[in-house]
Jmol script that loads the backbone (N, CA, C; Angstrom):
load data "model"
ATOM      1  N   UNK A   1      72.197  62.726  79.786  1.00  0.00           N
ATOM      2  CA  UNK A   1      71.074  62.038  79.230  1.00  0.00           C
ATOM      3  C   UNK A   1      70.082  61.772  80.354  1.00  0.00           C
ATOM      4  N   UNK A   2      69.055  62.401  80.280  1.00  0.00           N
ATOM      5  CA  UNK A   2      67.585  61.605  81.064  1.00  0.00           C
ATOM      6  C   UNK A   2      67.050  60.552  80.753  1.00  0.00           C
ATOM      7  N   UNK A   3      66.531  59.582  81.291  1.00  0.00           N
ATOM      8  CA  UNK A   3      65.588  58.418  81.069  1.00  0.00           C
ATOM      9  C   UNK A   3      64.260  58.503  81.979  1.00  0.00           C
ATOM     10  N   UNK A   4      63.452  58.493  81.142  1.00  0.00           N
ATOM     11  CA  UNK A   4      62.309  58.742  82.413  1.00  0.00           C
ATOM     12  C   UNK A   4      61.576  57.477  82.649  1.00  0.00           C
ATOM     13  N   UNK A   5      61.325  57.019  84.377  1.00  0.00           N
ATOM     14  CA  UNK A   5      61.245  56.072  84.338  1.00  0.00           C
ATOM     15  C   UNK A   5      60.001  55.431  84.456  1.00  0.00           C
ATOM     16  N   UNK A   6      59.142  56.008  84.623  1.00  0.00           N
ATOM     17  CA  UNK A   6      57.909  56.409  84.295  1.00  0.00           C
ATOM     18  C   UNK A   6      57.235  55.317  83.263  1.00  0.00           C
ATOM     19  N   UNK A   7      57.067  53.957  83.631  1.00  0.00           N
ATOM     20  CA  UNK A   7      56.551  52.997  82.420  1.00  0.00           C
ATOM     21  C   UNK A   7      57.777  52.126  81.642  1.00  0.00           C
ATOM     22  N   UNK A   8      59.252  52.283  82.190  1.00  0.00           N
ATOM     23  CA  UNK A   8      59.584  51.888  82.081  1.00  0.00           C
ATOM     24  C   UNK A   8      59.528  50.292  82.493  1.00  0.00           C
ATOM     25  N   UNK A   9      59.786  49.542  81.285  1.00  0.00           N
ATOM     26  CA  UNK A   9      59.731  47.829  81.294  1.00  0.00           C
ATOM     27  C   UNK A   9      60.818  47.064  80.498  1.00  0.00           C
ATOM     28  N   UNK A  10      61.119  46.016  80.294  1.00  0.00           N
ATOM     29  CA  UNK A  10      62.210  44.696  79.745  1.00  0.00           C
ATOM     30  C   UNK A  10      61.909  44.919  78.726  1.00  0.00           C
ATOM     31  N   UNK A  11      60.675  45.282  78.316  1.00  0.00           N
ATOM     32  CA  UNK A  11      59.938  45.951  76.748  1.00  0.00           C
ATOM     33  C   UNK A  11      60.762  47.077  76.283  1.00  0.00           C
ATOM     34  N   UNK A  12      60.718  48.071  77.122  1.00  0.00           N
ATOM     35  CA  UNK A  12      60.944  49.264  76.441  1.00  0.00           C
ATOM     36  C   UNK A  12      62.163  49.301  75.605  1.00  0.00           C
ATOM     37  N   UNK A  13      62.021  49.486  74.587  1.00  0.00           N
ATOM     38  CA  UNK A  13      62.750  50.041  73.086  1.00  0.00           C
ATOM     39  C   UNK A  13      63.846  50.915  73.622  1.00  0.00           C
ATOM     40  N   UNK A  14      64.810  50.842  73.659  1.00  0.00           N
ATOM     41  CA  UNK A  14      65.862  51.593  74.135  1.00  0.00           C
ATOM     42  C   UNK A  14      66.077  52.873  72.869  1.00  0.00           C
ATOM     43  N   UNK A  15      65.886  52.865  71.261  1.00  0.00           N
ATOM     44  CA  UNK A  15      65.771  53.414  70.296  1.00  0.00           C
ATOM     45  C   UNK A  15      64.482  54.044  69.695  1.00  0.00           C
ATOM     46  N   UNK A  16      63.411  53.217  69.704  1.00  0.00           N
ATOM     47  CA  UNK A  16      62.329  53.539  69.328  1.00  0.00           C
ATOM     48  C   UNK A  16      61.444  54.306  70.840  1.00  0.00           C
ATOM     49  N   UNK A  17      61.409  53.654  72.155  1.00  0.00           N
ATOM     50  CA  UNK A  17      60.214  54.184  72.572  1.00  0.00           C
ATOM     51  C   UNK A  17      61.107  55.562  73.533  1.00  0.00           C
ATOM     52  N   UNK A  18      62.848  55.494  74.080  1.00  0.00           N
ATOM     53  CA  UNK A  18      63.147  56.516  74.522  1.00  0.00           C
ATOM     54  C   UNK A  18      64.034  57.478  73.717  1.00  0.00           C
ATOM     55  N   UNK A  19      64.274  56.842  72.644  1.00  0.00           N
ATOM     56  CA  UNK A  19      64.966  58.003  71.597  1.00  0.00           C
ATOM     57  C   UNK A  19      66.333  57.886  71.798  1.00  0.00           C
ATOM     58  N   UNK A  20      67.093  57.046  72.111  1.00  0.00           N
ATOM     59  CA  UNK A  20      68.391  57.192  72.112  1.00  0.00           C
ATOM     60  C   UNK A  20      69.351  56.692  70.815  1.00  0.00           C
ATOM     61  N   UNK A  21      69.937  57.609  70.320  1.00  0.00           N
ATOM     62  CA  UNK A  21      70.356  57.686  69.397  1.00  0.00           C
ATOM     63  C   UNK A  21      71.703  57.265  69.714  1.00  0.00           C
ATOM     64  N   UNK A  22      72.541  57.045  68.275  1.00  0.00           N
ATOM     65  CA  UNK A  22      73.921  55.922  68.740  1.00  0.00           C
ATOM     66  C   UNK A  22      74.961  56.813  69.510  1.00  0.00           C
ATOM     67  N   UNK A  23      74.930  58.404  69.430  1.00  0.00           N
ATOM     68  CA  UNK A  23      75.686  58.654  70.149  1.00  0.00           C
ATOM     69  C   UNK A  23      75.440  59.063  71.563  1.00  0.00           C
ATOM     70  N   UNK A  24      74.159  58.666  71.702  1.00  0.00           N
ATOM     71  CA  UNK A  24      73.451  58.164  73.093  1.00  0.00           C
ATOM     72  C   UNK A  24      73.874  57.279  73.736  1.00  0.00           C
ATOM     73  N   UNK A  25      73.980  56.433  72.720  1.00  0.00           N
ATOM     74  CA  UNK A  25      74.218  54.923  73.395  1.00  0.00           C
ATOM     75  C   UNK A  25      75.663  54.908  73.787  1.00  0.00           C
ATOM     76  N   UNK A  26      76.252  55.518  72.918  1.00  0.00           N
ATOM     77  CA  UNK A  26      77.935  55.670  73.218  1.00  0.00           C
ATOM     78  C   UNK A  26      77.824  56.016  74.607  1.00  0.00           C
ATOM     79  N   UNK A  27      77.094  57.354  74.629  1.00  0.00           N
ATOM     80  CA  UNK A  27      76.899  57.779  76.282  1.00  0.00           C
ATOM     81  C   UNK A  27      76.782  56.432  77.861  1.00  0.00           C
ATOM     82  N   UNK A  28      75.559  56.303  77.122  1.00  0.00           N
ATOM     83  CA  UNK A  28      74.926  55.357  78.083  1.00  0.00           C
ATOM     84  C   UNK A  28      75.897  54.069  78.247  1.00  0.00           C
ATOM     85  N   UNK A  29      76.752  53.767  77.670  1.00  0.00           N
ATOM     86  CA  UNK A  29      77.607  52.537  77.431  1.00  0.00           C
ATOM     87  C   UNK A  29      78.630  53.054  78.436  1.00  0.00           C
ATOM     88  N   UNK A  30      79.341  54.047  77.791  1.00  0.00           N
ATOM     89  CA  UNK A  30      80.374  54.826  78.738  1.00  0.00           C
ATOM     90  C   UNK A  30      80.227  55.044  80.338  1.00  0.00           C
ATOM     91  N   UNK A  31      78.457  55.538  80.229  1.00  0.00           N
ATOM     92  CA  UNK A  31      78.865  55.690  81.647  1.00  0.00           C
ATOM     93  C   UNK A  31      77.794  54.549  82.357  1.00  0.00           C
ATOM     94  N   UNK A  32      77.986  53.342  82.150  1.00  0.00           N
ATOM     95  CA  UNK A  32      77.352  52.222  82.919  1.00  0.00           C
ATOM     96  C   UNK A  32      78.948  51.461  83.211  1.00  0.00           C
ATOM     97  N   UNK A  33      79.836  51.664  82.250  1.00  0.00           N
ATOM     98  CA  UNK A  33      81.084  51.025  83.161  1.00  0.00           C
ATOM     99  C   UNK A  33      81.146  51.525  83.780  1.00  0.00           C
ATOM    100  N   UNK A  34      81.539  53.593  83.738  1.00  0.00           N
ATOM    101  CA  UNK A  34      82.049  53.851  84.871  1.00  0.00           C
ATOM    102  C   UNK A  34      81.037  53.600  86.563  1.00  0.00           C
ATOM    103  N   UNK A  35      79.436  53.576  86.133  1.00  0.00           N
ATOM    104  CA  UNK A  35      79.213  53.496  87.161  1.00  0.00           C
ATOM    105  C   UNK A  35      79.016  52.209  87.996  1.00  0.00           C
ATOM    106  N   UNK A  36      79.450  51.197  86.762  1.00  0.00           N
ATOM    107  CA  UNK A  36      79.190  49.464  87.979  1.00  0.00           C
ATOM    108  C   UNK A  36      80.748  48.563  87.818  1.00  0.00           C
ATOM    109  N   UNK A  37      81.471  49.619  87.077  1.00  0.00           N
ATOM    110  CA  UNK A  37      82.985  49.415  86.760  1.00  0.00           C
ATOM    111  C   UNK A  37      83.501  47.928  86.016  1.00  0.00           C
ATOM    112  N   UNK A  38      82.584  47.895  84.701  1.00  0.00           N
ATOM    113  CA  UNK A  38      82.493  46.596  83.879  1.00  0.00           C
ATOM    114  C   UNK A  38      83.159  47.032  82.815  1.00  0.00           C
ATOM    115  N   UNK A  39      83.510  46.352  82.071  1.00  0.00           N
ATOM    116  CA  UNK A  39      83.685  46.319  80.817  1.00  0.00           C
ATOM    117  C   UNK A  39      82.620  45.679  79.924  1.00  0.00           C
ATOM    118  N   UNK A  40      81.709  47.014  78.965  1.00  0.00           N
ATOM    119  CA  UNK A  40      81.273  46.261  78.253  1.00  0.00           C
ATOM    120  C   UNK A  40      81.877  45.463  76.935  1.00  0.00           C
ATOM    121  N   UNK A  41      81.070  44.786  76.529  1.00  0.00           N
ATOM    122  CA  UNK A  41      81.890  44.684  74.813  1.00  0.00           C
ATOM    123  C   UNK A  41      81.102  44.671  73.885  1.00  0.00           C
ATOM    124  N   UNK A  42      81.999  44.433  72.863  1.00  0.00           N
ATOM    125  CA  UNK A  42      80.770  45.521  71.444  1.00  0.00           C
ATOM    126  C   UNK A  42      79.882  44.433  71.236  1.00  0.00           C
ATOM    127  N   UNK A  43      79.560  43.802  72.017  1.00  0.00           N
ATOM    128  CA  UNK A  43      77.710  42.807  71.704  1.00  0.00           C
ATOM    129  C   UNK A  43      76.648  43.840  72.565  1.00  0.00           C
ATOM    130  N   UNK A  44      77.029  44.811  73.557  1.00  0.00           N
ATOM    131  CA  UNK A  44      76.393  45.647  74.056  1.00  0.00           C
ATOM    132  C   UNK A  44      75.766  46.552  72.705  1.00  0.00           C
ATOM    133  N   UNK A  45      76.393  46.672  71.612  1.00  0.00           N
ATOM    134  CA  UNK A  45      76.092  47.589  70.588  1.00  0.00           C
ATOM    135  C   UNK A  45      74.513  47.107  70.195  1.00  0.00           C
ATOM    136  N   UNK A  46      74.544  45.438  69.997  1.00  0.00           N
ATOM    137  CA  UNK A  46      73.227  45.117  69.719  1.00  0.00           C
ATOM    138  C   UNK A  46      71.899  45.170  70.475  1.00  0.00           C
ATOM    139  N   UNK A  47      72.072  45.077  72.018  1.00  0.00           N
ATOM    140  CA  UNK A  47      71.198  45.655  72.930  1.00  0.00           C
ATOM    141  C   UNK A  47      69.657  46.174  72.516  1.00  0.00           C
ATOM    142  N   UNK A  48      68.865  45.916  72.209  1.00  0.00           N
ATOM    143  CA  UNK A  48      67.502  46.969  71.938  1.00  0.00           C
ATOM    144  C   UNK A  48      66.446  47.248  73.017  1.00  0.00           C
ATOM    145  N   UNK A  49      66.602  46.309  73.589  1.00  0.00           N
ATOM    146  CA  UNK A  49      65.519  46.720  75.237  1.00  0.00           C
ATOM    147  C   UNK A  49      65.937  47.016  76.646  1.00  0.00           C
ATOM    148  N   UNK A  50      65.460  47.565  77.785  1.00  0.00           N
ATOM    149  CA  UNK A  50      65.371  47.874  78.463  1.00  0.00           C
ATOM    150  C   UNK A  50      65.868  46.947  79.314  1.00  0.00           C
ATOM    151  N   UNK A  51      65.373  45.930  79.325  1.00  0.00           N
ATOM    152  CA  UNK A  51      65.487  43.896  79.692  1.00  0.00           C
ATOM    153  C   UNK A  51      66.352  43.428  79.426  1.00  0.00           C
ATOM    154  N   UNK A  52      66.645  43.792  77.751  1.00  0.00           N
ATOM    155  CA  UNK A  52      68.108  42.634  77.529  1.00  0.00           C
ATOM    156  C   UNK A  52      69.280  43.653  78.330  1.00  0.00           C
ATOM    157  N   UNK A  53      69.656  44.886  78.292  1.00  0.00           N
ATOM    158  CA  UNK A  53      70.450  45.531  78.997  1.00  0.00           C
ATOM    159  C   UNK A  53      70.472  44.985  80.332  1.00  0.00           C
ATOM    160  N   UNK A  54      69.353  44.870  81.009  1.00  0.00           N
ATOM    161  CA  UNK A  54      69.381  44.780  82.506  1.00  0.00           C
ATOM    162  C   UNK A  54      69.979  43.104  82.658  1.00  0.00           C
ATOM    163  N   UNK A  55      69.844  42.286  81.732  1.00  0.00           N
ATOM    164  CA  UNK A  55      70.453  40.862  81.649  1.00  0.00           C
ATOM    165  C   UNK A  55      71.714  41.117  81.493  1.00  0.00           C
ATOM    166  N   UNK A  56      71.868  41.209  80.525  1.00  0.00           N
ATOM    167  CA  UNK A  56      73.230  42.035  79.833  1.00  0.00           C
ATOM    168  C   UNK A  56      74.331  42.370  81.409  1.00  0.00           C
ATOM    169  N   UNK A  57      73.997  43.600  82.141  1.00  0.00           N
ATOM    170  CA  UNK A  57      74.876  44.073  82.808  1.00  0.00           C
ATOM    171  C   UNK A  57      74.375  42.959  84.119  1.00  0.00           C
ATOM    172  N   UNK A  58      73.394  42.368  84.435  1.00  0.00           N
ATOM    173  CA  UNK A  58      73.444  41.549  85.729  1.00  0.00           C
ATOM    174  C   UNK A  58      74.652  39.962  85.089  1.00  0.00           C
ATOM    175  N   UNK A  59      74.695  39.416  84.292  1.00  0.00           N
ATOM    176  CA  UNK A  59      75.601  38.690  83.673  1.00  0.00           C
ATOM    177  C   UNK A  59      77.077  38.913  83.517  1.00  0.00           C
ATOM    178  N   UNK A  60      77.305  40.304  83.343  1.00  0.00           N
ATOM    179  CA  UNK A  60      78.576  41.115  83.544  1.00  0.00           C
ATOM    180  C   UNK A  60      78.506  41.181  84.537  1.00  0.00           C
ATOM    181  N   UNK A  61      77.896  41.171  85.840  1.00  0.00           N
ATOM    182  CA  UNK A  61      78.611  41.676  87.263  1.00  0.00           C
ATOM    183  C   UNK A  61      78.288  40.189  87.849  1.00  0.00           C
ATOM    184  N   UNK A  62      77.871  39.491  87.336  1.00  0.00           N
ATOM    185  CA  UNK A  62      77.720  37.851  88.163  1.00  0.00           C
ATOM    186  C   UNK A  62      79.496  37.735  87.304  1.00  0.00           C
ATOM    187  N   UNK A  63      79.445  37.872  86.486  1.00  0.00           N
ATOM    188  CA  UNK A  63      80.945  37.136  85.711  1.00  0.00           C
ATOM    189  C   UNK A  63      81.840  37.954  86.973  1.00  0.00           C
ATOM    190  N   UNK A  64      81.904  39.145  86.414  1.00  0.00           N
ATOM    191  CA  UNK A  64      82.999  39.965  87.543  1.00  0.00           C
ATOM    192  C   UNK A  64      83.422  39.949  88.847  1.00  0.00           C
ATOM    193  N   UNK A  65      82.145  39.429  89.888  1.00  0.00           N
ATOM    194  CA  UNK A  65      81.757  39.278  90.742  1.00  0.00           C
ATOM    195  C   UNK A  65      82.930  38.424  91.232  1.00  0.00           C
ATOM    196  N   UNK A  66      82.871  37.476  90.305  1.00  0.00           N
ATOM    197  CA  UNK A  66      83.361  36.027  90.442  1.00  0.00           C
ATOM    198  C   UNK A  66      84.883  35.879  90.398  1.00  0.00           C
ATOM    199  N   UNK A  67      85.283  37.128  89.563  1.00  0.00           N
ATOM    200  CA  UNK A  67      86.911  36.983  89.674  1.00  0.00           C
ATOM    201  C   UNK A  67      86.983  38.463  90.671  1.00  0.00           C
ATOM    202  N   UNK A  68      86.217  39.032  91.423  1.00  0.00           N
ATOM    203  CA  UNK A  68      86.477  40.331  92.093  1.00  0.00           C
ATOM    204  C   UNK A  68      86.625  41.210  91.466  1.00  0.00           C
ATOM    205  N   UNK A  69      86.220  41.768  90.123  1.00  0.00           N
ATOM    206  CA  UNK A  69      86.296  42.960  89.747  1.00  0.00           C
ATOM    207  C   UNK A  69      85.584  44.007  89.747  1.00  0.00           C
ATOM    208  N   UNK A  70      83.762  43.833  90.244  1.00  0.00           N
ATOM    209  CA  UNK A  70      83.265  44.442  90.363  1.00  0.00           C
ATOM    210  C   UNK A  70      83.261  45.348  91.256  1.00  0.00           C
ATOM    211  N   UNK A  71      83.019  47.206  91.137  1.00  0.00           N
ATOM    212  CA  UNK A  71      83.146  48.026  91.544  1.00  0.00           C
ATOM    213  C   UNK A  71      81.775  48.473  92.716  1.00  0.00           C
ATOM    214  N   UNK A  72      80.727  48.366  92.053  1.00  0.00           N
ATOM    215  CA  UNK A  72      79.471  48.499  92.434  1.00  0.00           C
ATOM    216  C   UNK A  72      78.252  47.582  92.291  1.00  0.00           C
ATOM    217  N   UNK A  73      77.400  47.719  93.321  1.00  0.00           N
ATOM    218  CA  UNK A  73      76.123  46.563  92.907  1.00  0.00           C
ATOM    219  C   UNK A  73      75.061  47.175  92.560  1.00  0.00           C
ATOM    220  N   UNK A  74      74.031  46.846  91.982  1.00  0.00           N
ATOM    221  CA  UNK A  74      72.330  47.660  91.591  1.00  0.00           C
ATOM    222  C   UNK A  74      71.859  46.113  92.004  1.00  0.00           C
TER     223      UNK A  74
END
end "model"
wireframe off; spacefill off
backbone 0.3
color backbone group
């Protein structure tokens, strides 16, 4: 999957303005554990912006952080 980042914002529509479709998102879900080594959970399903994701996974790696599970930082 590409994302172009190009105007990307906390705005951007993760469905409507880059087209990712649910078995996109399956994608994109899959491989954001493997790459910051979180567990998401299925409230990630509701996700629609660019922003709430980036809350989303900085909240998951402050939690993780905290008991040492995190793999990687952004």
């Amino acid at each position: 999957m590409s994302i172009p980042t190009a105007g990307l914002s906390g705005a951007t529509l993760l469905h409507d303005d880059l087209g990712i479709d649910s078995a996109e998102r399956v994608e994109l879900i899959v491989g954001l554990e493997k790459e910051f080594g979180l567990k998401l959970g299925p409230e990630a399903e509701g996700i629609k912006t660019f922003g709430e994701l980036c809350t989303y996974l900085t909240a998951l790696q402050s939690r993780d952080a905290g008991e040492g599970r995190v793999n990687a930082t952004f």
